[in-house]
C-alpha positions as CSV (number, residue, x, y, z in Angstrom):
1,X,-21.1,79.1,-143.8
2,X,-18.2,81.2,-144.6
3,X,-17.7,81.7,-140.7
4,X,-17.9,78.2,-140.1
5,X,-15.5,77.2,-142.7
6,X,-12.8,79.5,-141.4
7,X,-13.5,78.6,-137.8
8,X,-12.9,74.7,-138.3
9,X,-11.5,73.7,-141.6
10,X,-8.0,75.5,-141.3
11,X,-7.3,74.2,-137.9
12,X,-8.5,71.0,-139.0
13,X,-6.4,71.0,-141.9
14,X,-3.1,71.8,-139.7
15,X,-4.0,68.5,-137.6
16,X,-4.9,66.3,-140.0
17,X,-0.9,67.5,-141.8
18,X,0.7,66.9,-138.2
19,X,-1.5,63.0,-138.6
20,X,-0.1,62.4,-142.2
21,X,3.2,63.4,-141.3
22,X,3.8,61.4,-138.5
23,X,2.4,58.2,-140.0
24,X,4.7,58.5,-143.5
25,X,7.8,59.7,-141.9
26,X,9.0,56.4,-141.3
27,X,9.9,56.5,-145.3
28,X,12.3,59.3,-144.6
29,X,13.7,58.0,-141.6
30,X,14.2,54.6,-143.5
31,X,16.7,56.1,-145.3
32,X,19.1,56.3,-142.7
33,X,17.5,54.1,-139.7
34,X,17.1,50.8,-142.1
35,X,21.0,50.3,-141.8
36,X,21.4,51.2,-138.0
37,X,18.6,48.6,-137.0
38,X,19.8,46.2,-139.7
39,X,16.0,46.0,-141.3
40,X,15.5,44.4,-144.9
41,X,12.6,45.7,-147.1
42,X,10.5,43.3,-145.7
43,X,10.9,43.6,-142.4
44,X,10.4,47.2,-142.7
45,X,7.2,47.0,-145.0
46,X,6.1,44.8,-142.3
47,X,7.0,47.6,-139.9
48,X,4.9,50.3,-141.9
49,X,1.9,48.1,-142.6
50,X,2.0,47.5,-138.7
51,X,0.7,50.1,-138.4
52,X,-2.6,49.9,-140.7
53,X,-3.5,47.0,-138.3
54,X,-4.2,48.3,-135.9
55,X,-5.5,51.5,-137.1
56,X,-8.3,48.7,-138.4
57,X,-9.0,47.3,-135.7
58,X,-9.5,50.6,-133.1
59,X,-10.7,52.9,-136.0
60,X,-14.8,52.0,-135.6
61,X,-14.4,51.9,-131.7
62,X,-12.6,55.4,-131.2
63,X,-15.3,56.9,-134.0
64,X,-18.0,55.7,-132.3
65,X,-16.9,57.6,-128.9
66,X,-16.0,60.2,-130.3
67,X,-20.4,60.4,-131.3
68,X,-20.5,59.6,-127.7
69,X,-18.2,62.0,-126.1
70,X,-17.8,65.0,-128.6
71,X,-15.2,65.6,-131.1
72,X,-13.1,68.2,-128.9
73,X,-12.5,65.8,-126.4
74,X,-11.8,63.6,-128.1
75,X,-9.7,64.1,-131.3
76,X,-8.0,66.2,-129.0
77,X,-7.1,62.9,-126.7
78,X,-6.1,61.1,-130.1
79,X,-3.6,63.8,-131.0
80,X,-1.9,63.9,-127.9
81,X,-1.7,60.2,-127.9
82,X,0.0,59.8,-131.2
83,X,2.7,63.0,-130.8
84,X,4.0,61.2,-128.0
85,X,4.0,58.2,-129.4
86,X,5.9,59.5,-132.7
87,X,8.3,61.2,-130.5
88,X,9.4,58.3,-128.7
89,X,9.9,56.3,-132.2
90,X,12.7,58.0,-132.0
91,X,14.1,55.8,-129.0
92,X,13.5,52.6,-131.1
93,X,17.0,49.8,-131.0
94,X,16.0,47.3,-133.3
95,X,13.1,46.0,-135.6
96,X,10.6,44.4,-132.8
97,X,10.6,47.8,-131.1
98,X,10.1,49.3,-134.5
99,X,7.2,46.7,-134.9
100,X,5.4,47.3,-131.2
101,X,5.8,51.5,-131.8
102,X,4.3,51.4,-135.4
103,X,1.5,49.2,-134.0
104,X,0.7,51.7,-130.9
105,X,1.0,54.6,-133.2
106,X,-1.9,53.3,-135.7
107,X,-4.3,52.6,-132.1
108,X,-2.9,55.9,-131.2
109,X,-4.3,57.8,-134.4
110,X,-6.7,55.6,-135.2
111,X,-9.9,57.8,-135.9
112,X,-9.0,61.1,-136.8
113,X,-9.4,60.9,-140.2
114,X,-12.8,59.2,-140.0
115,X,-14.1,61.6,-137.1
116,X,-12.7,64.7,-138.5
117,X,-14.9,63.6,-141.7
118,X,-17.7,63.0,-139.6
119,X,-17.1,66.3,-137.5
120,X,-17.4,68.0,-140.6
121,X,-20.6,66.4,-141.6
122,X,-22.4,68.0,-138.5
123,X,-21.2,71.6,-139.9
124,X,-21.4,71.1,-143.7
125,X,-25.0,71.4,-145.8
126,X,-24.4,68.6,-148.9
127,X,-24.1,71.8,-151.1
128,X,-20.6,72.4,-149.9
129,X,-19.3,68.8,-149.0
130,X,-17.3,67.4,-152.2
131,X,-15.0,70.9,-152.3
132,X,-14.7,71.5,-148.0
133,X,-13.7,67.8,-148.1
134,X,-11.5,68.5,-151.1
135,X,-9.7,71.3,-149.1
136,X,-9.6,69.3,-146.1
137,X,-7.6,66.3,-147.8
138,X,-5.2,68.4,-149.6
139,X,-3.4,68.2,-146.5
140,X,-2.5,64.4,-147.1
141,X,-0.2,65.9,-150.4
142,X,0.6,68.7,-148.4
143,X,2.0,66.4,-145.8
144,X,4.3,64.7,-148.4
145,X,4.7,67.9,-150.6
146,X,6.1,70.5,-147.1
147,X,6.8,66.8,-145.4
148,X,9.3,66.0,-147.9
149,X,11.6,69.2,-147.6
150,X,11.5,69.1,-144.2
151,X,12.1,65.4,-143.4
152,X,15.1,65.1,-144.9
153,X,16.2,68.5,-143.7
154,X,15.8,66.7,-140.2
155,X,18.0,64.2,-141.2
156,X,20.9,66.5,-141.8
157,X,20.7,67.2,-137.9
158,X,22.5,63.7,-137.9
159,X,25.1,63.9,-134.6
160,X,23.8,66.9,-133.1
161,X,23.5,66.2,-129.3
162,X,24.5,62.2,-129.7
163,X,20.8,62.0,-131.6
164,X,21.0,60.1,-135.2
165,X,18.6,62.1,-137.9
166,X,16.5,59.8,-137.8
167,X,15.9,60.3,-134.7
168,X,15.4,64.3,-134.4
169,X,12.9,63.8,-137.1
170,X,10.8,61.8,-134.9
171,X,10.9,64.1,-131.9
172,X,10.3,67.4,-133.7
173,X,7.9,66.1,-136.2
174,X,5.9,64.4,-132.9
175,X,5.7,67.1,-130.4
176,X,4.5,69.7,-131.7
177,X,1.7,67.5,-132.1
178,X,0.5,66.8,-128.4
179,X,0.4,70.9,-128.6
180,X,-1.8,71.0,-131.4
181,X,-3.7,68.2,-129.4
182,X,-4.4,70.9,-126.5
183,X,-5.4,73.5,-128.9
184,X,-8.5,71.6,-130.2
185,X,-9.9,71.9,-126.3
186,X,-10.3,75.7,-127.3
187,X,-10.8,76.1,-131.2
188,X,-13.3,73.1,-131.6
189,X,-17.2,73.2,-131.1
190,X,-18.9,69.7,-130.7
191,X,-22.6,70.8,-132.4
192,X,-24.1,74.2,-134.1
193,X,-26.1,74.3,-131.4
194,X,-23.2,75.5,-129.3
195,X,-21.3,77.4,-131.0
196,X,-20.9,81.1,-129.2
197,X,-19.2,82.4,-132.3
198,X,-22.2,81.7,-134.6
199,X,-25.1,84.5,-134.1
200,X,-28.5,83.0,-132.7
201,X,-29.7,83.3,-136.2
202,X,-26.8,81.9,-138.0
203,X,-27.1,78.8,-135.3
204,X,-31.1,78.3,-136.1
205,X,-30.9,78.2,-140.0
206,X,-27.8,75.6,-139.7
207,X,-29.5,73.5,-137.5
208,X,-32.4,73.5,-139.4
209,X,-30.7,72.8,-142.4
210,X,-28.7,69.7,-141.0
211,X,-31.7,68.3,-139.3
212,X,-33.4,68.5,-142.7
213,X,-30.8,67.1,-144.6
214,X,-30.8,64.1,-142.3
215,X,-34.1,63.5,-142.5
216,X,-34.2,62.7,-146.3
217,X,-33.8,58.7,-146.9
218,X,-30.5,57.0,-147.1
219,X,-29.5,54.1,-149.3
220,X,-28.1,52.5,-146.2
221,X,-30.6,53.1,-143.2
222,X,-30.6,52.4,-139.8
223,X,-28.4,49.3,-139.4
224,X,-26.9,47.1,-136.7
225,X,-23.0,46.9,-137.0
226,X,-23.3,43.2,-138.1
227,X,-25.9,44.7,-140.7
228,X,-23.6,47.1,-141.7
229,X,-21.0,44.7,-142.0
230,X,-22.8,42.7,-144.6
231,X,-24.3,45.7,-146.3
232,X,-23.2,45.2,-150.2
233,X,-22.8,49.4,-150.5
234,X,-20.8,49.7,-147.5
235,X,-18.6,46.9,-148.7
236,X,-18.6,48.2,-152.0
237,X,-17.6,51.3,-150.9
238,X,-14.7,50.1,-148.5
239,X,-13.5,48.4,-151.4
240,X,-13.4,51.1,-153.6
241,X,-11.6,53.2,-150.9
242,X,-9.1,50.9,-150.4
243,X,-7.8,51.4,-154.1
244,X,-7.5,54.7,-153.5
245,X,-5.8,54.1,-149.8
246,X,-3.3,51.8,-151.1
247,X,-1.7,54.0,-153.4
248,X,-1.6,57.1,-151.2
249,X,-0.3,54.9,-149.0
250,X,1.9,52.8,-151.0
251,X,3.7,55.6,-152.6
252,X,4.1,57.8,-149.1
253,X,6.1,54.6,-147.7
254,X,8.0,53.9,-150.9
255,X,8.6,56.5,-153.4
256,X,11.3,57.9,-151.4
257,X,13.1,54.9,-151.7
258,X,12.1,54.2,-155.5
259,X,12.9,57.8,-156.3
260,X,16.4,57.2,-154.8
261,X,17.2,54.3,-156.7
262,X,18.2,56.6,-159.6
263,X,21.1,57.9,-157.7
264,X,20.0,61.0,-156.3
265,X,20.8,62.3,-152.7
266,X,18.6,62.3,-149.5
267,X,17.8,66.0,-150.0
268,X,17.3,65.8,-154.1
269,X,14.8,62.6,-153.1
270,X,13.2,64.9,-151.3
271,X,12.7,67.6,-153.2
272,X,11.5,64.9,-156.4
273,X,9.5,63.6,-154.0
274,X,7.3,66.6,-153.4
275,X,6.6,67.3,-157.2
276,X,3.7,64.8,-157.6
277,X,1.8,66.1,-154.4
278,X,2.2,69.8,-155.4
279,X,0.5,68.4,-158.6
280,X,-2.3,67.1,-156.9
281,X,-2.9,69.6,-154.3
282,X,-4.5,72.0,-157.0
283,X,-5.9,69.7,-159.0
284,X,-8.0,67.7,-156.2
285,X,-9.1,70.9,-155.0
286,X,-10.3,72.1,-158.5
287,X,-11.8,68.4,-159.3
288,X,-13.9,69.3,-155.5
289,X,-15.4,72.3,-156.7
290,X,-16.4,71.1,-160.2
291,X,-18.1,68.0,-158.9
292,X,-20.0,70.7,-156.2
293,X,-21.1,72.7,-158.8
294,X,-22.2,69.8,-161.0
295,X,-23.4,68.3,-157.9
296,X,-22.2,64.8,-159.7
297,X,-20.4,62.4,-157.1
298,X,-20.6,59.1,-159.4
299,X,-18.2,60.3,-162.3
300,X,-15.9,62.4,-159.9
301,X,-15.1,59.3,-158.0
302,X,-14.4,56.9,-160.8
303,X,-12.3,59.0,-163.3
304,X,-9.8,60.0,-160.4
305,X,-9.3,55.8,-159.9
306,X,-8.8,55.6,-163.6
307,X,-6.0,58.3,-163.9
308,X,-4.3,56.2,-161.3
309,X,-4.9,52.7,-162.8
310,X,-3.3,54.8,-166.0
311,X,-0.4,56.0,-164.1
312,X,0.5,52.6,-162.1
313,X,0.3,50.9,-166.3
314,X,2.4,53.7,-167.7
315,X,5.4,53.3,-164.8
316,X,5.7,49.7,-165.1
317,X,6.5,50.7,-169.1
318,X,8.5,54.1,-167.7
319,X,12.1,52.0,-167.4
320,X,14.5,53.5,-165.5
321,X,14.0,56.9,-166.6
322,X,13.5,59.0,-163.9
323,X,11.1,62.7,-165.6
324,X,8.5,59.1,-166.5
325,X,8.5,57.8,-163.0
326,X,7.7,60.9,-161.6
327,X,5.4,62.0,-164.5
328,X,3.4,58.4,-164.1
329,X,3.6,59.0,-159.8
330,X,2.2,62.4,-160.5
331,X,-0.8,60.5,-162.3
332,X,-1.3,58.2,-159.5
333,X,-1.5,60.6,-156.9
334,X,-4.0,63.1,-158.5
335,X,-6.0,60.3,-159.0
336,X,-6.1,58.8,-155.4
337,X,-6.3,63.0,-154.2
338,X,-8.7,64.1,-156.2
339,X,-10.8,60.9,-155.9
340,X,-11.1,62.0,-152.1
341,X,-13.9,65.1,-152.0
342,X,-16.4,63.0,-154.2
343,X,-15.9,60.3,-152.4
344,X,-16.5,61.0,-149.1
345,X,-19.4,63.6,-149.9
346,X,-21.0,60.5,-152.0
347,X,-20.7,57.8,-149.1
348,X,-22.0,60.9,-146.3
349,X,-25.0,60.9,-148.8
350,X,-25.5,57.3,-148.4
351,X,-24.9,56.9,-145.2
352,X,-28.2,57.5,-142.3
353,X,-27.0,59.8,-139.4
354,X,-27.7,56.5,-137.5
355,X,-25.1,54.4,-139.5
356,X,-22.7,57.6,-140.4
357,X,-20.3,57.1,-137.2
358,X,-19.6,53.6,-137.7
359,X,-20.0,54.0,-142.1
360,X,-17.1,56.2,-142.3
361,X,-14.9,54.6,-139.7
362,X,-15.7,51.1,-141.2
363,X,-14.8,52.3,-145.1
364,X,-11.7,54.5,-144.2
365,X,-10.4,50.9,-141.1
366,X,-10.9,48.4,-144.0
367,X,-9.4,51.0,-146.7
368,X,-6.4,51.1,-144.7
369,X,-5.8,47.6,-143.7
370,X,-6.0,46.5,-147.5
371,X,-4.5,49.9,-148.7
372,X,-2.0,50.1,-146.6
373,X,-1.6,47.0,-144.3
374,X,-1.8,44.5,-147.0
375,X,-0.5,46.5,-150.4
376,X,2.7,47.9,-148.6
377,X,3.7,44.8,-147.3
378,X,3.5,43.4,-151.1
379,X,5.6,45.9,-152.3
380,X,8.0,45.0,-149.7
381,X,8.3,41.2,-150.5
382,X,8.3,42.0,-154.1
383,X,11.0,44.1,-154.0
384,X,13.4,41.7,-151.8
385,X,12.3,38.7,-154.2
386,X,12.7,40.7,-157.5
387,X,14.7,44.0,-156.9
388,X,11.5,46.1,-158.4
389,X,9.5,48.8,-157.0
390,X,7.2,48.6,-159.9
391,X,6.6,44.8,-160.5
392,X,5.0,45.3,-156.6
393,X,2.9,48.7,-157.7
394,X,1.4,46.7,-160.4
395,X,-1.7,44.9,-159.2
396,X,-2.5,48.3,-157.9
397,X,-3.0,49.3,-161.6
398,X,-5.8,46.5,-161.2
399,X,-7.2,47.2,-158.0
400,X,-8.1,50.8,-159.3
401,X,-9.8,49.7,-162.8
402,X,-11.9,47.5,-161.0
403,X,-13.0,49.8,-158.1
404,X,-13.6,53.0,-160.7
405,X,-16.4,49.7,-162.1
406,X,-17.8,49.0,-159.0
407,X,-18.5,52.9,-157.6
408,X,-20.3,53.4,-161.6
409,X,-22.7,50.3,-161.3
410,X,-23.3,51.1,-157.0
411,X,-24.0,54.4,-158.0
412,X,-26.9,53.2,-160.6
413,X,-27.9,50.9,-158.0
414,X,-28.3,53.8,-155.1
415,X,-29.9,56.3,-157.2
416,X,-32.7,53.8,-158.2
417,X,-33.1,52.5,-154.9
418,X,-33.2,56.1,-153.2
419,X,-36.0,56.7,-156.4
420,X,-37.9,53.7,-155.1
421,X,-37.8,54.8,-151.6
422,X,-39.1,58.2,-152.6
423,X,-42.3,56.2,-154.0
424,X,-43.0,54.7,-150.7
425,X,-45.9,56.9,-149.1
426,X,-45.1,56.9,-145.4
């Protein structure tokens, strides 16, 4: 295992970085390309949440070919896709192209996530889920945390060869993508079964493990895609994602902005901007381990959603007091970070190997279009109607009580239903 996790997880992790910061860089670049393109904060939360469309509506499709075709063709073809698409954001004159790029940068990307957490799944044994998956996601604050530095570092290339900041940020935050794309043809191994760099020993026991572990019964069993659909633990479970999805996402498209507000400069915004993700990197990946060694996914995924229901309350009460705001944004993030490794073990354990492709996609797509294609868009009317950040960020204080509810009484549910399916004598 400890070859394994060296072989794919640190590679992965660069990717999935390279994914996160190409889709939130747009709050960066907002900071000077909202004036040239004459955008208002709607038209540009429009523009962000553009994205989270269709990322919805491609993101069951691509996951379900990547099963077909094998994940080193094919999240190698989605990376490739996307850095060039990033890169020629950069060319954008006015908010419709701004609209049709963001839209063809979500089909562009659309699957990663999902089939990098389904990749893993072929490799991992339960026993090791919750913290991998932990490690894995630290690169979404990582993104924002080395993301933040950076972007705004790129914008201080403003003039240089007749390019605006804006737009060198795009290009050399989008190309070295389509290189990292051509990497995974070499680093990435579809199945244990054919990976070289495992001894025929190491290759037997994993494969034996893996095909044991997916022989156990599933809360959620074979089922067609409509049955899936209408499956109250999927949608449960989508729902409960998306509280977590809309304030990762939320915050990665506004707190730049919000954190501006209080009269700092683009490169103090970004350096305030990277405190609460340095926060939750190390705490999401120590909340990971303890729910591994607990082996307890029900508790780990609702307290997380309850820190950030806390931390949403606590910054409509902050003022305009900028160590709160970030203190109370700290809170919010840990919990949607550390909420991740649990949460995504948990659902793998629901989830048959014959629904797993289409589970994930179908949580993380609907998580993302309420999260992020519906929330960010709120904030964004909100704020032009009221001139308040926080009055938008409140019903996410809601949205995350009432999810942290519904993943304690589906848990109940799912471990007596897997108890009663244990009964039944083949």
């Amino acid at each position: 295992m400890r070859r394994v996790i060296l072989r794919l997880v640190p590679f992965l992790m660069v990717c999935y970085f390279f994914a996160l910061l190409d889709r939130v860089n747009v709050g960066f670049a907002a900071l000077q390309m909202n004036k040239d393109l004459g955008l208002t904060p709607s038209m540009f939360g429009f523009a962000a949440s553009l994205f989270f469309v269709s990322y919805f509506l491609v993101e069951v499709p691509s996951n379900l070919a990547l099963q077909k075709v094998g994940a080193r063709r094919w999240i190698a073809r989605i990376m490739i896709s996307w850095g060039l698409i990033t890169a020629c954001m950069a060319f954008v004159v006015g908010p419709y192209s701004l609209y049709a790029m963001r839209f063809l940068l979500g089909a562009a990307e659309a699957g990663f996530f999902p089939g990098a957490i389904l990749y893993l799944t072929y490799w991992l044994p339960s026993p090791y889920r919750a913290r991998i998956l932990a490690i894995f996601t630290i690169s979404i604050p990582l993104a924002t945390f080395l993301g933040s530095p950076l972007s705004v570092g790129l914008l201080e290339l403003d003039g240089a060869l007749g390019l605006r900041g804006w737009q060198w940020l795009f290009i050399l935050e989008g190309l070295p993508t389509v290189l990292l794309g051509l990497a995974c043809l070499f680093m990435l191994t579809d199945k244990p079964a054919q990976a070289s760099w495992l001894t025929p020993e190491q290759r037997d026991w994993l494969n034996g493990r893996m095909e044991a572990e997916a022989a156990t019964r599933k809360p959620i069993g074979h089922l067609s895609l409509w049955q899936l659909a209408t499956n109250k633990y999927f949608l449960i479970m989508a729902l409960v994602c998306s509280s977590a999805s809309a304030t990762g996402s939320v915050l990665s498209v506004w707190q730049p902005q919000l954190l501006k507000s209080f009269g700092l400069t683009n490169l103090q915004t970004g350096f305030v901007n990277s405190i609460p993700y340095g926060v939750a990197i190390v705490l999401m990946v120590l909340w990971g381990r303890h729910s591994d060694k607990t082996a307890e996914r029900r508790w780990h995924t609702a307290i997380p959603l309850l820190l950030a229901a806390a931390g949403f309350t606590g910054l409509g009460l902050s003022g305009a007091a900028i160590v709160p705001t970030v203190v109370m944004v700290s809170c919010c993030l840990v919990g949607a970070y550390a909420f991740k490794g649990p949460f995504w073990a948990l659902s793998a354990s629901w989830l048959s190997s014959s629904t797993l492709a289409a589970g994930l996609a179908g949580i993380n797509a609907i998580a993302n279009l309420i999260g992020g294609g519906l929330m960010v868009n709120v904030v964004g009317v909100t704020k032009e109607w009221t001139g308040s950040f926080v009055l938008g960020m409140l019903p996410l204080a809601l949205l995350c009580a009432v999810a942290s509810v519904f993943v304690l009484m589906l848990g109940r549910g799912a471990t007596r239903s897997a108890a009663d399916m244990a009964t039944v004598k083949p």
